[in-house]
SERO-4910 file (N, C-alpha, C, O; in steps of 0.05 Angstrom, whole numbers):
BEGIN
 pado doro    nc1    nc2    nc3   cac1   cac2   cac3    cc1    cc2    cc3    oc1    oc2    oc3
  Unk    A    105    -76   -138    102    -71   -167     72    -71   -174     63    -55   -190
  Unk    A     58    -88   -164     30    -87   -173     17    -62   -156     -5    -58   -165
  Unk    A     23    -45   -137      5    -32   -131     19    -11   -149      4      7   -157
  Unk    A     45     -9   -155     49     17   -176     35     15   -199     27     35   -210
  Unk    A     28    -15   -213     21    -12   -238     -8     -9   -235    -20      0   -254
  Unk    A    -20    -13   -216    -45    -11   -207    -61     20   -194    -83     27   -186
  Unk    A    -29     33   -196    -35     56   -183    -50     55   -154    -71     69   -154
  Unk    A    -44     43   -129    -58     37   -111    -37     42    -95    -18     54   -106
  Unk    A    -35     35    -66    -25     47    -50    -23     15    -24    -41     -1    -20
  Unk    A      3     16    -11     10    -10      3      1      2     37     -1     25     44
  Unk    A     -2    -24     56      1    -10     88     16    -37     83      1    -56     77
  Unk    A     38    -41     85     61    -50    106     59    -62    137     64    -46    155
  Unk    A     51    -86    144     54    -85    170     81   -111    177     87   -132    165
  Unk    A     93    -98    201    121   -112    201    136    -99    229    136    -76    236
  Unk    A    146   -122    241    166   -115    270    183    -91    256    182    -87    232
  Unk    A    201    -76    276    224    -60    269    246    -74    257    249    -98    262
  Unk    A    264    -60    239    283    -77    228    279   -103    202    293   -123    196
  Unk    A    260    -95    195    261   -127    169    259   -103    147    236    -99    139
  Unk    A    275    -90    137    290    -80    120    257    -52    101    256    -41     80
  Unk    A    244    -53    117    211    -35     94    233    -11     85    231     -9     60
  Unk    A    244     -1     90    256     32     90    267     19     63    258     21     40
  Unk    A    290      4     75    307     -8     49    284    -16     20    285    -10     -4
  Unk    A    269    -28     34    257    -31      0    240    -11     -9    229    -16    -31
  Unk    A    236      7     -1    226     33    -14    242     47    -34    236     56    -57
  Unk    A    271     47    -15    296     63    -24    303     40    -46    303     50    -68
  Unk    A    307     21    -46    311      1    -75    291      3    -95    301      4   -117
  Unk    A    271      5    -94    246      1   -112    243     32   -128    230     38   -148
  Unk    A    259     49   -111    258     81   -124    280     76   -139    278     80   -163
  Unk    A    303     67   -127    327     72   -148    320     52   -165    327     59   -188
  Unk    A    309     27   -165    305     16   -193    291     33   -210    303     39   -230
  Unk    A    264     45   -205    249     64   -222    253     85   -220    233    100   -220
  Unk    A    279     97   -216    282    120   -216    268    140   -211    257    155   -227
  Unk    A    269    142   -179    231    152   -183    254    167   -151    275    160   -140
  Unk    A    235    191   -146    239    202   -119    227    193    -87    205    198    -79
  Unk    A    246    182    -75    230    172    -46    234    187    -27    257    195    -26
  Unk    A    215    197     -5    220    199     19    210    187     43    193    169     44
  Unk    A    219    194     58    200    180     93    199    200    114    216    214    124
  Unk    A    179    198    118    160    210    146    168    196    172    158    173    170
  Unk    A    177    198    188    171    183    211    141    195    222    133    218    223
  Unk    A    129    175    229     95    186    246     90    180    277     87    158    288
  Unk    A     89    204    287     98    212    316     70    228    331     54    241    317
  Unk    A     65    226    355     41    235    359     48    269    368     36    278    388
  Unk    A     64    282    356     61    304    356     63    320    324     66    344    319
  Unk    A     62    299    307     62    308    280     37    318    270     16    306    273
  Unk    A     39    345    256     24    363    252     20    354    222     37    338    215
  Unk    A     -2    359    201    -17    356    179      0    374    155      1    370    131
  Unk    A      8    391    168     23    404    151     58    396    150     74    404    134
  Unk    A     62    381    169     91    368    167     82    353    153    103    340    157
  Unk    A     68    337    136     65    324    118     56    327     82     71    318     64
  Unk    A     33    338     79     24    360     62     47    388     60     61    388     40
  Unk    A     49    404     72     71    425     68     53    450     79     30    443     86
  Unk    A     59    477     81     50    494     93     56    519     83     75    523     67
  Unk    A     37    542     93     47    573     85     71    585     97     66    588    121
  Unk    A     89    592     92    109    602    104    111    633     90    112    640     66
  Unk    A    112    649    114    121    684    101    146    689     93    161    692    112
  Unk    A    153    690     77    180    698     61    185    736     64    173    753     50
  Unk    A    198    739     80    204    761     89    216    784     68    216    809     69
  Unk    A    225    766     50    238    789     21    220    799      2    226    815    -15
  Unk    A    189    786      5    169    795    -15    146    797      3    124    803     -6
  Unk    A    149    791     30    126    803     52    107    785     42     86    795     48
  Unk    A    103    764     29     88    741     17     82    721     32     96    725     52
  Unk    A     69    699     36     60    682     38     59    667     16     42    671     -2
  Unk    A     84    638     16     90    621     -2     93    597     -1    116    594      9
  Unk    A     85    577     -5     75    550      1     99    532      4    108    526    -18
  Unk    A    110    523     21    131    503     19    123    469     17    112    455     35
  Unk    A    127    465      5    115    432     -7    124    415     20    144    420     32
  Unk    A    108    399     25    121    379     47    132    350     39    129    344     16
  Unk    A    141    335     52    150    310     36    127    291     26    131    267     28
  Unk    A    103    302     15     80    285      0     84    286    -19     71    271    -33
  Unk    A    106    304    -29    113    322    -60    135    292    -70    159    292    -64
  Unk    A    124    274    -81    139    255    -79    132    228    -97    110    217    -96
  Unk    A    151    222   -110    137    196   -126    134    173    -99    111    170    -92
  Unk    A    152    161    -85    151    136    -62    150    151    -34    167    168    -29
  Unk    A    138    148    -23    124    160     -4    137    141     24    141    120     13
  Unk    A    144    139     52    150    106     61    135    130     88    143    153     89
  Unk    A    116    121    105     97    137    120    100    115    154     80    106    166
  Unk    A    121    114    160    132     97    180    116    102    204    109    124    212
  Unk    A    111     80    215     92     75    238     67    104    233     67    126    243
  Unk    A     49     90    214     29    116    205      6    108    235     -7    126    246
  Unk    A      7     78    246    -14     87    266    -11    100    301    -23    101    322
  Unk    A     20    111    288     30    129    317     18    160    319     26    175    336
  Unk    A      3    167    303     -9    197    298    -30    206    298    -48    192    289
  Unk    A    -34    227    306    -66    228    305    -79    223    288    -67    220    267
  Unk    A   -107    219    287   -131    220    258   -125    240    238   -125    237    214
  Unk    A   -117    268    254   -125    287    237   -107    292    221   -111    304    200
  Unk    A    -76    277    233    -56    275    206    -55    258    188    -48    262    165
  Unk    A    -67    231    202    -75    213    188    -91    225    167    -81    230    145
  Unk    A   -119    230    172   -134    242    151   -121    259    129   -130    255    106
  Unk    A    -96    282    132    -93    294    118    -72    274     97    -62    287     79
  Unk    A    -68    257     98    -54    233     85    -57    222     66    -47    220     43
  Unk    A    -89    206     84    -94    195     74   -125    214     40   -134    204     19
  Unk    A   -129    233     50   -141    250     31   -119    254     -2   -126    254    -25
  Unk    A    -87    260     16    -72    267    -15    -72    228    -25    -74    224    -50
  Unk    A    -70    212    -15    -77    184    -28    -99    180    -42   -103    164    -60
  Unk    A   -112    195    -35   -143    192    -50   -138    204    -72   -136    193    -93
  Unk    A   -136    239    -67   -154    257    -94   -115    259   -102   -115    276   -121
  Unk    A    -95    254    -98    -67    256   -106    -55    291   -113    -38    300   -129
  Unk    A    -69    300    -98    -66    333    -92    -67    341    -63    -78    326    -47
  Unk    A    -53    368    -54    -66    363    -40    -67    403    -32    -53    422    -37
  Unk    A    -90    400    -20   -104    439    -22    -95    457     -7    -97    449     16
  Unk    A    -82    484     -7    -81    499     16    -84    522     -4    -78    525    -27
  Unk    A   -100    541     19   -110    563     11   -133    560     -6   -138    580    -19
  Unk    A   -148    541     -8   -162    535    -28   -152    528    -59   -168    519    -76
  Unk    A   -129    532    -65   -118    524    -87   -105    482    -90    -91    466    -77
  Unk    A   -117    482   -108   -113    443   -108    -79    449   -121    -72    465   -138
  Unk    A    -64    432   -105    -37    425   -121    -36    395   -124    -41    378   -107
  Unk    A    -26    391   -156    -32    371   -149     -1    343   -150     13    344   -170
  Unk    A      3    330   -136     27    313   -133     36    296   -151     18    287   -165
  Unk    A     68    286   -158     67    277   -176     66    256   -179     64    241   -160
  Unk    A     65    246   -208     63    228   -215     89    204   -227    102    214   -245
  Unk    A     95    183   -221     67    170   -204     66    174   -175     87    186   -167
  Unk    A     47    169   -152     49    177   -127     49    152   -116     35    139   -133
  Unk    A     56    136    -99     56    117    -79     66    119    -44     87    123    -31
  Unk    A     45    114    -39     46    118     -8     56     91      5     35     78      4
  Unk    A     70     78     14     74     52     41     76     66     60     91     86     64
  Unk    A     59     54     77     49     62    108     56     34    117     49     13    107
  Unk    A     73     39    139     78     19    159     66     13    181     76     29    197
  Unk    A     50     -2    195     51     -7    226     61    -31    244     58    -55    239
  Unk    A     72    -23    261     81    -40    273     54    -63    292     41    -52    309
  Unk    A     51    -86    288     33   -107    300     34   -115    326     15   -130    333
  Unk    A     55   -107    344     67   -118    364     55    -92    386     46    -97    408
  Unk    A     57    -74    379     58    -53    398     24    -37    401     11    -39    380
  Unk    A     17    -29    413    -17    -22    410     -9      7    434    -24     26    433
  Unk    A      9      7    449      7     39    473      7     59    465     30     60    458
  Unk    A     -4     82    459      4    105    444      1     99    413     19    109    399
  Unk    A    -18     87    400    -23     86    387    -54     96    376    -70    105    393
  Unk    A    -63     95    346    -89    103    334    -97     93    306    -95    101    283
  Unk    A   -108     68    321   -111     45    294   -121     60    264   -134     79    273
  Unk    A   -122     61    242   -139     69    232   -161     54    227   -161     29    228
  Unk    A   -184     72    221   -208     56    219   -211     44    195   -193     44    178
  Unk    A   -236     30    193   -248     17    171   -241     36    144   -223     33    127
  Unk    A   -256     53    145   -259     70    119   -228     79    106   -226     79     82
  Unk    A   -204     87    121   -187     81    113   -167     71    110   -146     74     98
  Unk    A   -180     53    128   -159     28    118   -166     13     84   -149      6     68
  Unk    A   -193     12     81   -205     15     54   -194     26     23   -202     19      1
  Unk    A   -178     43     31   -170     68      9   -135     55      1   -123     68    -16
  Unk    A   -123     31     14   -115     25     13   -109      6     -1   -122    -12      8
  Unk    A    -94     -4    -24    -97    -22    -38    -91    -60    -36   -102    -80    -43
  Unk    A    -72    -53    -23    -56    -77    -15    -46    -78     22    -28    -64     31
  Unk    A    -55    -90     31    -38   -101     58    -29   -130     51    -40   -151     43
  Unk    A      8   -116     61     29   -136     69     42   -142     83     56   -122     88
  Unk    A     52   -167    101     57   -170    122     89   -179    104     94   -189     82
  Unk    A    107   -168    130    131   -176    129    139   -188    146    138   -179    169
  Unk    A    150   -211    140    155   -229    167    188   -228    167    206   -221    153
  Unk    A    185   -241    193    220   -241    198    233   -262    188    227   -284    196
  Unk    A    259   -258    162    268   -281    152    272   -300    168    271   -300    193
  Unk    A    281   -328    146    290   -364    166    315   -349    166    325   -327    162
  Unk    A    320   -373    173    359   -381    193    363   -362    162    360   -339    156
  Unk    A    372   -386    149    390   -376    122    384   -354    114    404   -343    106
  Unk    A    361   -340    110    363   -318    102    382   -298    121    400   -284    112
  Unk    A    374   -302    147    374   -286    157    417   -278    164    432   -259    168
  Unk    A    418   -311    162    451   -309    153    458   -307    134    481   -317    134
  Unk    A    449   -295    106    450   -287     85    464   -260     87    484   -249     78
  Unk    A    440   -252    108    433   -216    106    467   -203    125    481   -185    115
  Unk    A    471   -214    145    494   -215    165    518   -217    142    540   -205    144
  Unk    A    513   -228    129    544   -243    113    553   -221     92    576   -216     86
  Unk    A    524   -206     80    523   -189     70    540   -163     84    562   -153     78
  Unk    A    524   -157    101    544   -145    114    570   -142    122    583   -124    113
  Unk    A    581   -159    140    601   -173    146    620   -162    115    639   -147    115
  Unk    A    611   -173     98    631   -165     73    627   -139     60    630   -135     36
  Unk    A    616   -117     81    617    -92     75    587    -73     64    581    -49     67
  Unk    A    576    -91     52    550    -76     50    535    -54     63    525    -56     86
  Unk    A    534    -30     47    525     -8     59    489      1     47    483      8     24
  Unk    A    468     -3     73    448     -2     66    443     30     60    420     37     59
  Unk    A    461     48     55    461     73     51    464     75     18    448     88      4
  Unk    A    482     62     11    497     63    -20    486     45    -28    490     22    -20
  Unk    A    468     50    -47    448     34    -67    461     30    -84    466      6    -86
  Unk    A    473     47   -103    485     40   -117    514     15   -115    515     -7   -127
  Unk    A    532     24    -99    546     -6    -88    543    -21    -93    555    -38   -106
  Unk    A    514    -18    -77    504    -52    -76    490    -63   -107    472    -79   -106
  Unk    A    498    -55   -125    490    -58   -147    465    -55   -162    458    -72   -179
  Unk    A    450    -33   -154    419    -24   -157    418     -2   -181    423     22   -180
  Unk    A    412    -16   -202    411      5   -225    386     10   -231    371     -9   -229
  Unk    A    375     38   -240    353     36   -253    345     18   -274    359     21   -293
  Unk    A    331      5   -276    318    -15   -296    296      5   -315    295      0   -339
  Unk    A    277     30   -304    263     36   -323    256     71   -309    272     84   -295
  Unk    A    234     78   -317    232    104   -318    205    110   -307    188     92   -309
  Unk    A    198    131   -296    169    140   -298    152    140   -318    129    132   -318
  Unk    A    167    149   -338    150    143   -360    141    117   -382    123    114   -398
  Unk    A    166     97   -370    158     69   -368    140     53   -363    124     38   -373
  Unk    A    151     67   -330    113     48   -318     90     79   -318     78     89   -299
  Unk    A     90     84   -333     61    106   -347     51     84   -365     28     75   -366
  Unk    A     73     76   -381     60     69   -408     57     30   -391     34     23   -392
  Unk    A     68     18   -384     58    -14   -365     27     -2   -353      7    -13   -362
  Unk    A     24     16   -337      2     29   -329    -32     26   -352    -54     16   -350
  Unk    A    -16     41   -372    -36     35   -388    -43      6   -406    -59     -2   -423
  Unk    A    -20     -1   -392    -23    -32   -412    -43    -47   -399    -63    -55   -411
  Unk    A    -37    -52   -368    -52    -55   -352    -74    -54   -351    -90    -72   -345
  Unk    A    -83    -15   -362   -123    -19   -356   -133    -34   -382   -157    -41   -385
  Unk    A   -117    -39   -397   -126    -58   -417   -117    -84   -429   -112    -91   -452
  Unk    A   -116    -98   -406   -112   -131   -388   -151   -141   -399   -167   -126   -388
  Unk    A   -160   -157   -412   -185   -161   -409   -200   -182   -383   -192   -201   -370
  Unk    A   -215   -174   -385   -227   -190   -350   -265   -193   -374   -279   -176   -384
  Unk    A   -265   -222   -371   -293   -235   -378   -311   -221   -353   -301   -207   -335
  Unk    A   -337   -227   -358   -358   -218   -343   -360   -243   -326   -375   -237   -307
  Unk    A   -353   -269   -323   -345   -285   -312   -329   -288   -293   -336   -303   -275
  Unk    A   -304   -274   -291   -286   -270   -280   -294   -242   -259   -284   -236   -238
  Unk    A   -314   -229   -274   -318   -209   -263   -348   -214   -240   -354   -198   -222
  Unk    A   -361   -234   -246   -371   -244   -222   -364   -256   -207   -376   -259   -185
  Unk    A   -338   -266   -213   -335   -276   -188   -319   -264   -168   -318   -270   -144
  Unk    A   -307   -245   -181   -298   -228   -159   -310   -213   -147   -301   -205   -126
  Unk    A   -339   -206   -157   -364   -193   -146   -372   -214   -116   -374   -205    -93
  Unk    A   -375   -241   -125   -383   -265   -110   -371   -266    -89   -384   -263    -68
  Unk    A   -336   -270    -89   -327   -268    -61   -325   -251    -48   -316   -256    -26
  Unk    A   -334   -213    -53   -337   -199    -44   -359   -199    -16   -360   -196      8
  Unk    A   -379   -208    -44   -407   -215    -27   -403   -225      2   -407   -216     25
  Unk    A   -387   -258    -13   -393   -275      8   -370   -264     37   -372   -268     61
  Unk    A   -353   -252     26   -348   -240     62   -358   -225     76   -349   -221     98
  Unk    A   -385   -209     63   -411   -197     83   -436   -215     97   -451   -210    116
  Unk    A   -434   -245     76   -441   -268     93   -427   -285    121   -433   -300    139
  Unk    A   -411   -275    114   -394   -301    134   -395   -300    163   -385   -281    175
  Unk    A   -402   -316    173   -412   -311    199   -399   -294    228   -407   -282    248
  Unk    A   -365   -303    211   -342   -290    239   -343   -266    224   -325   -254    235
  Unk    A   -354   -247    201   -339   -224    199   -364   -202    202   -384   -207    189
  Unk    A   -365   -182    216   -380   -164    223   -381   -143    199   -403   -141    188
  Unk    A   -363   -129    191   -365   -119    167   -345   -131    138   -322   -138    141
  Unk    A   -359   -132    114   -340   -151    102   -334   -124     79   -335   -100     82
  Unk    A   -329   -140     56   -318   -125     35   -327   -100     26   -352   -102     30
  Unk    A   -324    -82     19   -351    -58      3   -338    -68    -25   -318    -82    -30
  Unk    A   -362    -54    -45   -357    -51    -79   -327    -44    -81   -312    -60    -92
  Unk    A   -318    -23    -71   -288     -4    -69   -265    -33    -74   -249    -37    -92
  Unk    A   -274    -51    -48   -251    -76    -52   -248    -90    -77   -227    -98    -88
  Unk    A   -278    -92    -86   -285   -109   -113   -267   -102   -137   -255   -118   -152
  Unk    A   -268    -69   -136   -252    -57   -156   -225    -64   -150   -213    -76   -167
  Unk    A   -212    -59   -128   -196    -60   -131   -181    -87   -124   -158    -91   -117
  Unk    A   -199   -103   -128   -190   -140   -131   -183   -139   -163   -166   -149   -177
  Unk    A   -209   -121   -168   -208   -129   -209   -174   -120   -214   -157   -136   -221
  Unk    A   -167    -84   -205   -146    -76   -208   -116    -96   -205    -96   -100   -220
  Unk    A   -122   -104   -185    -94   -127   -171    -81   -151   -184    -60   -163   -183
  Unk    A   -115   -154   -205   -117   -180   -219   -107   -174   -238    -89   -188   -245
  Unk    A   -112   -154   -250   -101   -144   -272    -73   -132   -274    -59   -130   -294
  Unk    A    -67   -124   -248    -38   -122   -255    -17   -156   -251      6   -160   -257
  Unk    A    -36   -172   -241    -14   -194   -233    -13   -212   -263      9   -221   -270
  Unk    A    -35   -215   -277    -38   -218   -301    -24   -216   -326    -23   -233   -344
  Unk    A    -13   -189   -325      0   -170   -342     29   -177   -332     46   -180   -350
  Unk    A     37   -179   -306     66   -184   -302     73   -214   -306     97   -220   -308
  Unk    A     53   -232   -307     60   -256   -314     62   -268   -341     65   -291   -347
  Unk    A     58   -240   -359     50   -244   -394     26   -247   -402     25   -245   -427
  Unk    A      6   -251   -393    -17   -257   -406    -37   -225   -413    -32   -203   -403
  Unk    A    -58   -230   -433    -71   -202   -435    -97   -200   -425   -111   -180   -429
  Unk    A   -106   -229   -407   -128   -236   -390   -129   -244   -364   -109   -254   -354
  Unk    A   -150   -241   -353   -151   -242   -323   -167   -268   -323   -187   -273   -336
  Unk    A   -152   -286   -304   -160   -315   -299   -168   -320   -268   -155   -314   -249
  Unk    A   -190   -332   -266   -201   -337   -225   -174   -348   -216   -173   -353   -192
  Unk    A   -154   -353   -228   -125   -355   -211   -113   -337   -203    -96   -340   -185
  Unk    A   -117   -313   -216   -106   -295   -210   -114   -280   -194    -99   -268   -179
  Unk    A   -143   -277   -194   -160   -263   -168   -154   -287   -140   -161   -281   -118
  Unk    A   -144   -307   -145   -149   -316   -129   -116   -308   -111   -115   -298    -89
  Unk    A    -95   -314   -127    -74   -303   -117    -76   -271   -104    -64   -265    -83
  Unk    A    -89   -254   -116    -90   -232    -85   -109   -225    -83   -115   -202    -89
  Unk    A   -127   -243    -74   -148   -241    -55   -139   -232    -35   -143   -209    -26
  Unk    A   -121   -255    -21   -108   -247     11   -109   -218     13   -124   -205     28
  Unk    A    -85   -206     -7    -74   -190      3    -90   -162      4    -89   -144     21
  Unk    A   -108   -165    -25   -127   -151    -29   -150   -144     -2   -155   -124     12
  Unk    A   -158   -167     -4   -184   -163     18   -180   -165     53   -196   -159     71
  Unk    A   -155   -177     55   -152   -183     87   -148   -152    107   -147   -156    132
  Unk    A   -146   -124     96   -151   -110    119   -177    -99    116   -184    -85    136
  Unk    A   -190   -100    102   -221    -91     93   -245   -110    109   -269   -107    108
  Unk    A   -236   -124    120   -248   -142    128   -249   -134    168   -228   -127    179
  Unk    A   -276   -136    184   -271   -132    213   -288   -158    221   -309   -165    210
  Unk    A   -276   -171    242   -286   -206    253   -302   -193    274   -291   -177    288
  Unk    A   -322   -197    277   -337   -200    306   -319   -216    321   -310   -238    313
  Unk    A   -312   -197    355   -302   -199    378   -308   -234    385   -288   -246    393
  Unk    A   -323   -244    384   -326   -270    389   -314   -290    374   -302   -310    381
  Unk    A   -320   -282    346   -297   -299    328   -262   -299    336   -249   -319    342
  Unk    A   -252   -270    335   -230   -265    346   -217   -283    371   -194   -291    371
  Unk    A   -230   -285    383   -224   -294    413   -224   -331    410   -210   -345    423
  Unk    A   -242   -338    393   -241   -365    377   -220   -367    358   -220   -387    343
  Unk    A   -197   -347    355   -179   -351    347   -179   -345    313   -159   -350    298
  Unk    A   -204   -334    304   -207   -334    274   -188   -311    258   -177   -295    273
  Unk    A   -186   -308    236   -166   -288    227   -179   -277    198   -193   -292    184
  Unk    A   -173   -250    192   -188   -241    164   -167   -272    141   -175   -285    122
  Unk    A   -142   -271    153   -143   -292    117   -155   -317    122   -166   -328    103
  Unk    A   -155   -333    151   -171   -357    140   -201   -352    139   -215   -371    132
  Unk    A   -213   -331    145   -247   -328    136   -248   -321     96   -267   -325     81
  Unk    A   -211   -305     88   -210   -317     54   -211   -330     43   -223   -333     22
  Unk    A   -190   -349     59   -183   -378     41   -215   -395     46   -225   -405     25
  Unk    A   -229   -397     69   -251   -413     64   -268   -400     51   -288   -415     52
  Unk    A   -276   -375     36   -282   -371     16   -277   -379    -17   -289   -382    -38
  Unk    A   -250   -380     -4   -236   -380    -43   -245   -423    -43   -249   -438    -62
  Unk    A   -245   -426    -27   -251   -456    -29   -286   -464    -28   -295   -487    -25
  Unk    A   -294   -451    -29   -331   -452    -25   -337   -438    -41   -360   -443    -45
  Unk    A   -331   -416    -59   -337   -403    -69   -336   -418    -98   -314   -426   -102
  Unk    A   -358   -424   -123   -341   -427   -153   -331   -419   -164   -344   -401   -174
  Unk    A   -305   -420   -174   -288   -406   -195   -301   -417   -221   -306   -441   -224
  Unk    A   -309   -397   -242   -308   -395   -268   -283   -424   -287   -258   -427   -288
  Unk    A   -302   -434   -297   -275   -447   -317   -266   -433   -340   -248   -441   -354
***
């Protein structure tokens, strides 16, 4: 929810099987919103994603068939199984939320949300993305594998028939509309954030280009989009201001793939969130 209201965009990282597909397909039928999924394969072409010219033989034309980017929820499954160059073409309609052929901009609708998945476990046949777009990304979240009880929750569910096909069934109604969260959207960019609040999110930016285990740390790009995160977590909790608690709550999630450890820290076992948390604790928060 916060990267919709934030208009930003999730990478997903999570083993096979802990339900990402499912919550795409839930989070669309709550907002009534259109989802699809990509599987990402290393023979997937730029235009299986984006869409392509196709000749239509009844008007001897050349006519654009939209590909599944054409899409409010986007679910971009194992995105680091594919080349760059599809990657790139991806990650470009995430950026400018159009995307060009023939030189003509089309542009995608609104609202657009991409979740890109990778799997953590597996590295063969794979193509990490780099820094820069991993960057363009708003939020990284890890999905872990439920406890016992949940996980005998999920079984029991089943067991008594649950069909992860039939959303509806399972009792998933729309709650609101596109044009709903248009108008939460705008409520959002006008959340107020002190110049206080707004240094200090400047501050811990900084300080993860100081820190000794991290080789490259935050850019400005993260800063903004810490302010963004803050502001949507703000707004969903009632308030019409942004508090250093609230930057502090997604920090993690905010800044932990923007961040690269020098190889020596790594191997000392260090990790992008605890080089955050000993930030958010050294760093001063604003009263």
């Amino acid at each position: 929810m916060i990267a919709l209201l934030a208009e930003g965009h999730v990478l997903l990282e999570g083993v096979p099987g802990v339900a990402k597909t499912l919550l795409v397909r839930a989070l669309g039928a709550a907002m009534a919103l259109d989802t699809r999924r990509v599987q990402f394969t290393p023979d997937l072409m730029p235009g299986d994603v984006t869409g392509s010219q196709v000749f239509d033989a009844r008007t001897a034309a050349f006519e654009f068939r939209p590909g599944p980017v054409f899409t409010n929820l986007l679910l971009a499954d194992e995105i680091n199984r594919t080349p760059p160059k599809t990657q790139a073409a991806l990650l470009e309609a995430m950026e400018e939320r159009q995307v060009s052929a023939d030189g003509a901009p089309r542009p995608l609708p609104r609202p657009f949300l991409v979740l890109a998945t990778q799997n953590p476990i597996e590295y063969e046949g794979t193509y990490p993305l780099p820094e820069a777009q991993l960057d363009r990304f708003l939020l990284k979240l890890t999905v872990p594998l439920p406890s016992r009880d949940d996980e005998c929750a999920i079984v029991a569910r089943h067991a008594a028939g649950f069909d992860p096909r039939d959303l509806a069934g399972a009792g998933i109604r729309p709650v609101a509309s596109a044009a709903d969260l248009y108008a939460a959207q705008r409520q959002v960019a006008q959340v107020t954030v002190s110049p206080e609040v707004t240094g200090y999110i400047v501050d811990l930016c900084r300080a993860t280009r100081a820190a000794p285990s991290v080789s490259l740390g935050a850019s400005p790009r993260a800063a903004t989009a810490l302010l963004r995160t803050s502001r949507a977590w703000a707004w969903l909790t009632g308030r019409g201001f942004v508090t250093p608690d609230d930057v502090k709550a997604l920090a993690g999630p905010t800044l932990r793939h923007r961040l690269r450890l020098r190889p020596e820290a790594e191997l000392e076992g260090a990790t992008a969130d605890a080089v955050i948390d000993t930030i958010l604790a050294t760093v001063p928060a604003p009263r």
